[in-house]
N, C-alpha and C positions, 0 to 999 in steps of 0.2 A: 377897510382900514386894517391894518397890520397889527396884531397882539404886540402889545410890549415886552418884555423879558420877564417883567415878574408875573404877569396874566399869564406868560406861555409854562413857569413852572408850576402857578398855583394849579393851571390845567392839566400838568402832567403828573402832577401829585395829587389829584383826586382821581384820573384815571387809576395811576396805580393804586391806588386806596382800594377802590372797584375791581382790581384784575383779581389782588390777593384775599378780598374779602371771598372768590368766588363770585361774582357775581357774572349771568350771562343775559347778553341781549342781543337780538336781532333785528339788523336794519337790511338786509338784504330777503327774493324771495326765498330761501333757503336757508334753512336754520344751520348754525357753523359752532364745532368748539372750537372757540379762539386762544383756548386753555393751553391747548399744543401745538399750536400755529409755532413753527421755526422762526425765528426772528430772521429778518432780511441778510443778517451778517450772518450767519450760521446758513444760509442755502449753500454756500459754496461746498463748508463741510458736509452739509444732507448731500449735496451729489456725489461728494466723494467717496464719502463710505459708503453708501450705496454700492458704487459700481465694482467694490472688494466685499463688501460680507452680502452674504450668500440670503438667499428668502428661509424666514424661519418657519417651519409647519406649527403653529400656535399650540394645535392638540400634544403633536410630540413631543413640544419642550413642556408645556406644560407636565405631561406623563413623565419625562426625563428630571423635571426637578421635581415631581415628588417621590418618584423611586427614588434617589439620592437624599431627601428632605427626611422620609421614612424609614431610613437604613441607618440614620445619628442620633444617639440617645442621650447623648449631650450633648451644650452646646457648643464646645469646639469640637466636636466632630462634626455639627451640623455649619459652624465657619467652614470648617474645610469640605466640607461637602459644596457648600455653595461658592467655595472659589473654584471648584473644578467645573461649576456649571457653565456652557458655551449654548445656551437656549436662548438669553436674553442678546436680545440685539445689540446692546449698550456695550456689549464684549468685543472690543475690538472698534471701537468707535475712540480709541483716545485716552482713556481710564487709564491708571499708571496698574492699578489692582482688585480686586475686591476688600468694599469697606463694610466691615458685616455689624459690628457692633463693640457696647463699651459697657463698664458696669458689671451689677454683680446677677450674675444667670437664676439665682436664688433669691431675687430681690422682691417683693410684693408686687413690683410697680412694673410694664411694660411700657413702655416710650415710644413710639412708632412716628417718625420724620419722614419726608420728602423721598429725597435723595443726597447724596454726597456730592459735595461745592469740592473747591479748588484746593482748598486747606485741609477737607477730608482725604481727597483723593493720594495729596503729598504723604500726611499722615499716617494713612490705613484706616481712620476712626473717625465715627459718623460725630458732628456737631462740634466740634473742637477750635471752629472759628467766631466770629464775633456772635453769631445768632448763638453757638453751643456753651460762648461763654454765658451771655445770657439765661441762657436754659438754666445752667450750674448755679448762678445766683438765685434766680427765682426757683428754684428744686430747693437749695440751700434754707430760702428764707422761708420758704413754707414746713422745713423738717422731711424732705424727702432725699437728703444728697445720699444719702446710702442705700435708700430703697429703689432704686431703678437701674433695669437695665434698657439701653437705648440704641433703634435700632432703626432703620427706613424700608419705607417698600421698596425700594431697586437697591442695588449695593453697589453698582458703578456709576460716576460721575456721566449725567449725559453732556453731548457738546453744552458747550457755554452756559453751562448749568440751568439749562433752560427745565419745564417738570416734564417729569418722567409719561410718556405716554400710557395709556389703560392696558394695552398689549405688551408694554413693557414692567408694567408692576402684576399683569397677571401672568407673569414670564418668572416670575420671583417671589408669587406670592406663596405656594408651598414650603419655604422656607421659612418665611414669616409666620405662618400657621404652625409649621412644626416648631419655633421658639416660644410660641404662645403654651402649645402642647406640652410641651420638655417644663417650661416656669410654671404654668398654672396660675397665673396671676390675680390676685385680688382684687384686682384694675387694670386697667389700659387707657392708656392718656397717648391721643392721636393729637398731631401738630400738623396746623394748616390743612389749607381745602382738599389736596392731593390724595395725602393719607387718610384724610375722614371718607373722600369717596371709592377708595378704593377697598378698604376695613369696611366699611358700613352699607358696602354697596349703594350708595345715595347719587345725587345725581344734583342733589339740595346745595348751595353755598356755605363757606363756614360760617357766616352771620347767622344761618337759621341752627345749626345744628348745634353749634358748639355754646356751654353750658349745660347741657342737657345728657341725662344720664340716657343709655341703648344697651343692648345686650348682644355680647358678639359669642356664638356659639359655633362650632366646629362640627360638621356634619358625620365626621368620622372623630373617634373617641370621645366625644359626651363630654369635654371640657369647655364652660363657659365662665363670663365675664363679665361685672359692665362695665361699659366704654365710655369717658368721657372727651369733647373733642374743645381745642381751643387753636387760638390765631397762634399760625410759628411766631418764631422770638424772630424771624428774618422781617417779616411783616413789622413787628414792634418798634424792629429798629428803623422802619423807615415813617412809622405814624404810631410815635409814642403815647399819642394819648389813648389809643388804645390799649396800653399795657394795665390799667384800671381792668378790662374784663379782661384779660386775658392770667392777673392775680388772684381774681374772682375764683376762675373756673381752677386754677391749682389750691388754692383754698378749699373747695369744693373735694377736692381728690383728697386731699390731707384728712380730712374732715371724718370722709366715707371708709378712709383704711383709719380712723381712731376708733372708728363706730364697730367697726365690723372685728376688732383685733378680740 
């Protein structure tokens, strides 16, 4: 029997419920991350770029953006350092630029997103669309709008704003490391599952992680943090009733820079 029209969204609105909670299951013999599976519509573009950008040696770029990430002792030099980077695959794939961040570089709070959507990429500036408005209200109402600077693991839009692959946010995470390094932040508040496994190296969904306090330490220069992780505001706006934990967990942040000031 044929699903009816409202059976076939309430199904597709709990799969997605499930994609963005992080959540992974296996129904075949081989286990699969379907987290970065290219969407049917975007194969055309995966071939395309393809068959123009060049194979990237992961070690080199890696070493190439942290000799650049290393060499900016603030953080617009460390913007402009990471728009010169050409390590990450995502460069040359369609991006109008590099979108590095927003906020104040001196701020207590570290913000760490996804990647940049459609409105960022237009922009220059990470969260400035419906999820970043978002963000700015719930920052707002907890007493954070001036304490953050806000930033994502990759800095160029991948196609069709699909998430950023692990080789591609570990193409870019030297960068990210050295903002943490340069702020010294009192916190870090990670948005959605992407960010939490790529900071926290976990491999866990956002449902298990996020509320819960971790410590994210830098192997080179002895600057650490703790990290708190919640569901992106992109998530929120597609299953609002989870914006309840996700006020929780910025409450939580608010709470820990009262304590600690």
């Amino acid at each position: 029997m044929n699903a009816q029209p409202r059976e076939t969204a309430a199904i597709e609105s709990l799969l997605a419920f499930w994609r963005d909670a992080g959540v992974d299951a296996c129904f075949e013999d081989a286990p699969q991350d379907r987290t970065i599976v290219v969407a049917p519509a975007l194969k055309a573009v995966t071939r395309a770029t393809a068959s123009v950008m060049p194979v990237v040696d992961m070690g080199d770029a890696t070493a190439d953006a942290r000799r650049l990430a290393n060499g900016a002792d603030t953080m617009e030099a460390l913007e402009a350092a990471a728009a010169s980077f050409r390590g990450c695959e995502l460069v040359g794939m369609g991006a109008r630029g590099c979108v590095f961040g927003r906020g104040d570089p001196h701020a207590p709070v570290l913000v760490i997103g996804e990647a940049p959507g459609a409105e960022e990429d237009a922009t220059g500036q990470p969260f400035v669309g419906q999820p970043g408005k978002l963000l700015d209200k719930m920052l707002a109402a907890a007493g954070l709008a001036d304490k953050v600077f806000i930033t994502n693991t990759v800095f160029w839009r991948p196609p069709g704003n699909r998430t950023p692959t692990p080789q591609e946010q570990a193409a870019c995470a030297p960068f990210v490391e050295r903002a943490f390094f340069l702020m010294k932040p009192r916190a870090v508040l990670l948005l959605g599952a992407a960010a939490a496994r790529s900071v926290l190296r976990t491999e866990d969904g956002i449902m298990k992680v996020r509320g819960h306090w971790r410590e994210w330490r830098l192997t080179e220069g002895d600057v650490t943090a703790p990290v708190i992780a919640t569901l992106h505001p992109a998530f929120l706006l597609k299953q609002p009733q989870a914006k309840r934990q996700a006020w929780a967990d910025m409450l939580e942040l608010a709470a820990r820079l009262e304590a600690d000031a």
